[in-house]
C-alpha angles and dihedrals in degrees: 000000000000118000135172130205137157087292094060130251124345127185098213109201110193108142090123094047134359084201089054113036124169116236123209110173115232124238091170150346100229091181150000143183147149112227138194089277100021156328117289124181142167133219139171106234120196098242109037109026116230128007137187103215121186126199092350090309118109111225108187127354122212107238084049116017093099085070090058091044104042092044078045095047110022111060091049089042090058100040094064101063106239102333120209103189124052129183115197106193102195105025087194115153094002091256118116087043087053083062105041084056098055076081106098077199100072122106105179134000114195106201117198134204147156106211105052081179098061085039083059092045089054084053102054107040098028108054093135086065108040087035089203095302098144088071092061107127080221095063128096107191104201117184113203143081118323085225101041089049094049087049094048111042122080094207125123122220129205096199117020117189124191101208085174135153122266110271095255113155099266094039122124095219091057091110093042098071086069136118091246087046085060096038091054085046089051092053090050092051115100118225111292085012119163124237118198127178133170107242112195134243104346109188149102099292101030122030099120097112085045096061090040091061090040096056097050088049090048086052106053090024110052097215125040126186117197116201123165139171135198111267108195098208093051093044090223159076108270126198146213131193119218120199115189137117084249113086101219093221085062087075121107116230090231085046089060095038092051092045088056101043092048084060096042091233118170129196147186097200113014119079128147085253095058091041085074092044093055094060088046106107121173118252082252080074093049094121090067091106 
Protein backbone atom coordinates (compact mmCIF):
# COMPACT_ATOMS: atom_id res chain seq x y z
CA UNK A 1 0.00 0.00 0.00
CA UNK A 2 0.92 3.93 -0.44
CA UNK A 3 1.21 6.02 2.65
CA UNK A 4 2.20 9.08 3.30
CA UNK A 5 3.67 10.62 6.67
CA UNK A 6 5.90 13.62 7.72
CA UNK A 7 8.87 11.76 5.88
CA UNK A 8 7.23 11.73 2.67
CA UNK A 9 5.58 8.59 0.58
CA UNK A 10 6.22 5.15 1.31
CA UNK A 11 4.99 1.96 -0.76
CA UNK A 12 4.56 -0.51 2.31
CA UNK A 13 4.63 -3.77 1.14
CA UNK A 14 3.42 -6.18 3.86
CA UNK A 15 1.37 -8.88 2.19
CA UNK A 16 3.53 -11.38 3.59
CA UNK A 17 3.44 -9.75 7.37
CA UNK A 18 1.81 -6.82 8.83
CA UNK A 19 4.83 -7.22 11.91
CA UNK A 20 7.43 -7.18 9.25
CA UNK A 21 6.57 -4.89 6.38
CA UNK A 22 9.03 -3.87 3.62
CA UNK A 23 9.60 0.37 3.05
CA UNK A 24 10.52 1.85 -0.18
CA UNK A 25 10.43 5.48 0.04
CA UNK A 26 8.28 7.33 -2.80
CA UNK A 27 9.76 10.01 -5.22
CA UNK A 28 6.68 9.98 -7.28
CA UNK A 29 3.47 8.40 -8.26
CA UNK A 30 3.86 8.44 -12.23
CA UNK A 31 0.30 6.79 -12.66
CA UNK A 32 -2.89 5.38 -11.13
CA UNK A 33 -5.72 3.94 -11.87
CA UNK A 34 -8.45 1.50 -10.76
CA UNK A 35 -9.44 -1.11 -13.67
CA UNK A 36 -12.02 -3.42 -14.33
CA UNK A 37 -9.99 -6.31 -11.91
CA UNK A 38 -7.81 -4.04 -9.85
CA UNK A 39 -5.80 -1.09 -9.15
CA UNK A 40 -2.83 -0.85 -10.70
CA UNK A 41 -0.39 2.04 -10.20
CA UNK A 42 2.85 2.97 -10.81
CA UNK A 43 5.38 4.90 -8.80
CA UNK A 44 9.24 5.84 -8.96
CA UNK A 45 10.64 4.83 -5.87
CA UNK A 46 14.31 6.24 -4.76
CA UNK A 47 16.09 2.93 -4.61
CA UNK A 48 14.90 0.90 -7.13
CA UNK A 49 13.55 3.14 -10.00
CA UNK A 50 10.16 2.37 -11.23
CA UNK A 51 7.70 -0.08 -9.81
CA UNK A 52 4.19 -1.56 -10.85
CA UNK A 53 2.75 -1.88 -8.15
CA UNK A 54 -1.41 -3.92 -7.92
CA UNK A 55 -3.88 -3.62 -5.13
CA UNK A 56 -1.23 -1.78 -2.75
CA UNK A 57 1.57 -4.91 -3.50
CA UNK A 58 4.48 -4.14 -5.55
CA UNK A 59 5.07 -6.74 -7.98
CA UNK A 60 8.91 -5.89 -9.97
CA UNK A 61 10.80 -3.18 -9.57
CA UNK A 62 13.04 -1.71 -12.56
CA UNK A 63 17.18 -1.63 -11.14
CA UNK A 64 16.38 -5.64 -10.01
CA UNK A 65 13.30 -7.26 -11.62
CA UNK A 66 15.57 -9.25 -14.45
CA UNK A 67 16.73 -11.25 -11.61
CA UNK A 68 13.03 -12.30 -10.80
CA UNK A 69 12.33 -12.94 -14.57
CA UNK A 70 15.48 -14.72 -15.79
CA UNK A 71 15.56 -17.15 -12.53
CA UNK A 72 11.29 -17.28 -13.64
CA UNK A 73 11.93 -17.87 -17.48
CA UNK A 74 15.26 -19.30 -18.01
CA UNK A 75 15.63 -23.00 -16.03
CA UNK A 76 12.32 -24.22 -17.53
CA UNK A 77 13.45 -22.48 -21.26
CA UNK A 78 16.49 -24.59 -21.33
CA UNK A 79 15.14 -27.70 -20.08
CA UNK A 80 12.91 -28.14 -22.90
CA UNK A 81 15.39 -28.43 -25.73
CA UNK A 82 14.59 -25.63 -28.13
CA UNK A 83 11.08 -25.08 -27.51
CA UNK A 84 8.87 -23.77 -30.26
CA UNK A 85 5.52 -22.97 -28.37
CA UNK A 86 5.26 -20.65 -25.00
CA UNK A 87 2.25 -19.84 -22.87
CA UNK A 88 2.64 -16.91 -20.59
CA UNK A 89 -0.27 -17.10 -18.16
CA UNK A 90 -0.25 -13.49 -16.55
CA UNK A 91 1.60 -11.05 -19.41
CA UNK A 92 1.93 -8.41 -16.69
CA UNK A 93 4.93 -5.95 -17.15
CA UNK A 94 5.99 -7.42 -20.31
CA UNK A 95 8.93 -9.18 -18.59
CA UNK A 96 8.94 -12.45 -18.57
CA UNK A 97 7.77 -12.30 -22.41
CA UNK A 98 10.81 -9.97 -23.02
CA UNK A 99 12.84 -13.06 -21.90
CA UNK A 100 11.02 -16.16 -23.67
CA UNK A 101 11.64 -14.27 -26.72
CA UNK A 102 15.76 -13.83 -26.27
CA UNK A 103 15.26 -18.02 -27.95
CA UNK A 104 15.87 -17.74 -31.63
CA UNK A 105 14.06 -20.88 -31.36
CA UNK A 106 10.91 -19.67 -30.62
CA UNK A 107 8.28 -19.68 -32.97
CA UNK A 108 5.16 -18.18 -31.03
CA UNK A 109 4.67 -17.03 -27.75
CA UNK A 110 0.61 -16.64 -26.65
CA UNK A 111 0.52 -14.03 -23.46
CA UNK A 112 -2.36 -14.03 -21.47
CA UNK A 113 -3.83 -11.71 -19.41
CA UNK A 114 -6.98 -10.53 -17.75
CA UNK A 115 -6.64 -6.76 -17.46
CA UNK A 116 -5.78 -5.57 -20.87
CA UNK A 117 -5.89 -1.88 -18.91
CA UNK A 118 -3.42 -2.46 -16.69
CA UNK A 119 -1.42 -4.53 -20.01
CA UNK A 120 -1.72 -1.05 -21.73
CA UNK A 121 -0.56 0.77 -18.53
CA UNK A 122 2.49 -1.40 -18.51
CA UNK A 123 2.94 -0.14 -22.14
CA UNK A 124 2.88 2.95 -21.75
CA UNK A 125 4.93 3.76 -18.39
CA UNK A 126 7.54 0.44 -18.44
CA UNK A 127 9.07 0.38 -21.37
CA UNK A 128 12.34 -0.29 -19.85
CA UNK A 129 10.83 -3.60 -18.70
CA UNK A 130 8.77 -4.92 -21.45
CA UNK A 131 11.65 -3.26 -24.15
CA UNK A 132 9.07 -3.23 -26.75
CA UNK A 133 8.40 -7.02 -26.57
CA UNK A 134 4.62 -6.91 -27.19
CA UNK A 135 5.34 -5.95 -30.72
CA UNK A 136 7.11 -8.97 -31.29
CA UNK A 137 5.37 -10.83 -34.79
CA UNK A 138 5.83 -13.70 -32.71
CA UNK A 139 3.46 -12.53 -30.03
CA UNK A 140 -0.28 -13.45 -29.60
CA UNK A 141 -1.80 -10.95 -26.80
CA UNK A 142 -5.05 -12.86 -25.50
CA UNK A 143 -7.36 -10.96 -22.80
CA UNK A 144 -9.33 -13.19 -20.83
CA UNK A 145 -9.18 -15.52 -17.80
CA UNK A 146 -5.72 -17.69 -17.19
CA UNK A 147 -8.24 -20.79 -16.50
CA UNK A 148 -11.04 -20.20 -19.46
CA UNK A 149 -8.13 -19.81 -22.10
CA UNK A 150 -6.32 -23.04 -20.93
CA UNK A 151 -10.07 -24.97 -21.22
CA UNK A 152 -10.82 -23.66 -24.48
CA UNK A 153 -7.62 -23.76 -26.86
CA UNK A 154 -6.62 -26.76 -28.51
CA UNK A 155 -2.78 -25.74 -28.70
CA UNK A 156 -0.25 -27.57 -27.42
CA UNK A 157 3.23 -25.68 -25.30
CA UNK A 158 6.08 -26.77 -24.94
CA UNK A 159 7.00 -24.56 -22.07
CA UNK A 160 3.97 -22.90 -19.95
CA UNK A 161 4.96 -20.14 -17.28
CA UNK A 162 2.61 -18.77 -14.69
CA UNK A 163 4.17 -14.97 -14.11
CA UNK A 164 0.55 -14.27 -11.46
CA UNK A 165 -0.06 -12.47 -9.04
CA UNK A 166 0.34 -13.68 -5.55
CA UNK A 167 -3.18 -15.48 -4.26
CA UNK A 168 -4.31 -12.26 -1.76
CA UNK A 169 -7.86 -12.08 -1.19
CA UNK A 170 -8.82 -9.58 -4.02
CA UNK A 171 -6.43 -11.05 -6.45
CA UNK A 172 -7.48 -12.24 -9.65
CA UNK A 173 -5.22 -15.20 -9.63
CA UNK A 174 -6.84 -16.52 -6.18
CA UNK A 175 -8.59 -19.61 -8.10
CA UNK A 176 -5.61 -20.32 -10.13
CA UNK A 177 -3.42 -21.70 -7.35
CA UNK A 178 -5.80 -24.63 -7.29
CA UNK A 179 -5.54 -28.40 -7.93
CA UNK A 180 -8.22 -28.06 -11.64
CA UNK A 181 -5.86 -24.79 -12.74
CA UNK A 182 -2.86 -27.35 -12.72
CA UNK A 183 -4.72 -30.12 -14.12
CA UNK A 184 -5.89 -27.75 -17.38
CA UNK A 185 -2.09 -26.65 -17.53
CA UNK A 186 -1.06 -30.42 -17.47
CA UNK A 187 -3.56 -31.33 -20.69
CA UNK A 188 -1.94 -28.09 -22.85
CA UNK A 189 1.48 -29.22 -22.19
CA UNK A 190 3.20 -31.17 -25.16
CA UNK A 191 5.07 -34.28 -24.36
CA UNK A 192 7.90 -33.59 -22.54
CA UNK A 193 6.44 -30.19 -22.15
CA UNK A 194 7.79 -27.89 -19.40
CA UNK A 195 5.44 -26.22 -16.44
CA UNK A 196 6.89 -23.12 -14.50
CA UNK A 197 5.07 -21.02 -11.63
CA UNK A 198 6.24 -18.35 -9.25
CA UNK A 199 5.84 -19.67 -5.95
CA UNK A 200 6.05 -17.16 -3.47
CA UNK A 201 8.79 -16.39 -0.12
CA UNK A 202 10.67 -19.58 0.29
CA UNK A 203 12.81 -19.35 3.49
CA UNK A 204 13.27 -20.21 6.93
CA UNK A 205 10.53 -18.31 8.37
CA UNK A 206 8.00 -18.32 5.47
CA UNK A 207 7.84 -20.82 3.34
CA UNK A 208 3.62 -22.07 4.07
CA UNK A 209 2.03 -20.81 0.16
CA UNK A 210 5.08 -22.48 -1.23
CA UNK A 211 4.31 -25.88 0.03
CA UNK A 212 0.84 -25.41 -0.82
CA UNK A 213 1.64 -25.02 -4.19
CA UNK A 214 3.93 -27.48 -3.93
CA UNK A 215 1.72 -29.93 -2.73
CA UNK A 216 -1.21 -29.43 -5.59
CA UNK A 217 1.63 -29.60 -8.34
CA UNK A 218 3.00 -32.61 -6.77
CA UNK A 219 -0.01 -33.82 -6.93
CA UNK A 220 -1.10 -33.46 -10.62
CA UNK A 221 2.38 -33.45 -11.65
CA UNK A 222 4.08 -36.24 -10.29
CA UNK A 223 7.32 -34.59 -9.76
CA UNK A 224 7.79 -31.13 -8.51
CA UNK A 225 11.35 -29.12 -8.22
CA UNK A 226 11.42 -25.83 -5.87
CA UNK A 227 14.56 -23.06 -6.69
CA UNK A 228 14.56 -19.81 -5.46
CA UNK A 229 17.07 -16.64 -5.25
CA UNK A 230 17.24 -13.37 -3.08
CA UNK A 231 15.52 -10.58 -4.78
CA UNK A 232 16.65 -7.01 -2.92
CA UNK A 233 13.61 -5.05 -3.65
CA UNK A 234 11.55 -7.50 -2.40
CA UNK A 235 13.81 -8.10 0.72
CA UNK A 236 13.44 -11.56 0.33
CA UNK A 237 14.00 -15.35 -1.25
CA UNK A 238 11.87 -15.75 -3.53
CA UNK A 239 10.86 -18.93 -4.93
CA UNK A 240 9.61 -20.90 -8.30
CA UNK A 241 8.15 -24.27 -8.75
CA UNK A 242 9.17 -26.43 -11.97
CA UNK A 243 6.90 -29.42 -13.13
CA UNK A 244 8.49 -31.69 -15.97
CA UNK A 245 9.65 -35.51 -16.35
CA UNK A 246 13.18 -33.99 -16.50
CA UNK A 247 14.66 -33.43 -13.20
CA UNK A 248 16.56 -29.85 -13.78
CA UNK A 249 19.59 -30.90 -11.88
CA UNK A 250 19.96 -33.81 -14.83
CA UNK A 251 21.18 -31.07 -17.09
CA UNK A 252 24.98 -30.82 -18.12
CA UNK A 253 26.59 -27.39 -17.63
CA UNK A 254 27.88 -27.49 -21.27
CA UNK A 255 24.24 -28.67 -22.19
CA UNK A 256 22.84 -25.32 -20.70
CA UNK A 257 25.75 -23.12 -21.98
CA UNK A 258 25.42 -24.52 -25.66
CA UNK A 259 21.48 -24.18 -25.61
CA UNK A 260 21.93 -20.66 -24.77
CA UNK A 261 24.55 -19.79 -26.97
CA UNK A 262 22.78 -21.44 -29.94
CA UNK A 263 19.84 -18.80 -29.14
CA UNK A 264 22.01 -16.01 -28.54
CA UNK A 265 20.53 -15.43 -25.52
CA UNK A 266 22.25 -12.81 -23.05
CA UNK A 267 21.66 -12.31 -19.41
CA UNK A 268 22.40 -10.26 -16.39
CA UNK A 269 21.54 -12.63 -14.01
CA UNK A 270 21.16 -16.42 -15.59
CA UNK A 271 24.20 -18.39 -16.25
CA UNK A 272 24.64 -22.33 -16.02
CA UNK A 273 26.42 -21.66 -13.18
CA UNK A 274 23.76 -19.94 -11.52
CA UNK A 275 20.99 -22.74 -12.90
CA UNK A 276 22.68 -25.26 -10.11
CA UNK A 277 22.74 -22.57 -7.46
CA UNK A 278 19.13 -21.91 -7.78
CA UNK A 279 18.09 -25.67 -6.76
CA UNK A 280 20.50 -25.45 -3.98
CA UNK A 281 18.42 -25.15 -0.77
CA UNK A 282 20.02 -25.24 2.47
CA UNK A 283 19.51 -28.61 4.79
CA UNK A 284 17.00 -25.89 7.08
CA UNK A 285 14.74 -26.48 4.07
CA UNK A 286 15.06 -29.58 4.23
CA UNK A 287 11.25 -30.22 4.67
CA UNK A 288 10.63 -28.92 0.95
CA UNK A 289 10.06 -32.35 -0.24
Amino acid sequence: MIIKNKKGLWLVDDYDSTEDPIFHRIKKIIYKKKTKYQEVAIVETAVFGKALVIDGIPQSFEKDEFIYHEALVHPSMVLYKNPKKVLILGTGEGASLREVLKYRCVKEVVAVDIDKEAVEICKKFLKKFHQNSFYDERVNLVFCDALEFLKKTEEKFDVIIADLTDPYEKSQALRLYSERFFKAVKEKLSRKGVFVMQSQILSIVKHEQHLKNRKKIKKVFGKAYSYRTFVPSYSEPWSFIIASERNPLRLKKNEIKKRLKENKVKTKFYSAEIHFALFALPPALNFVK
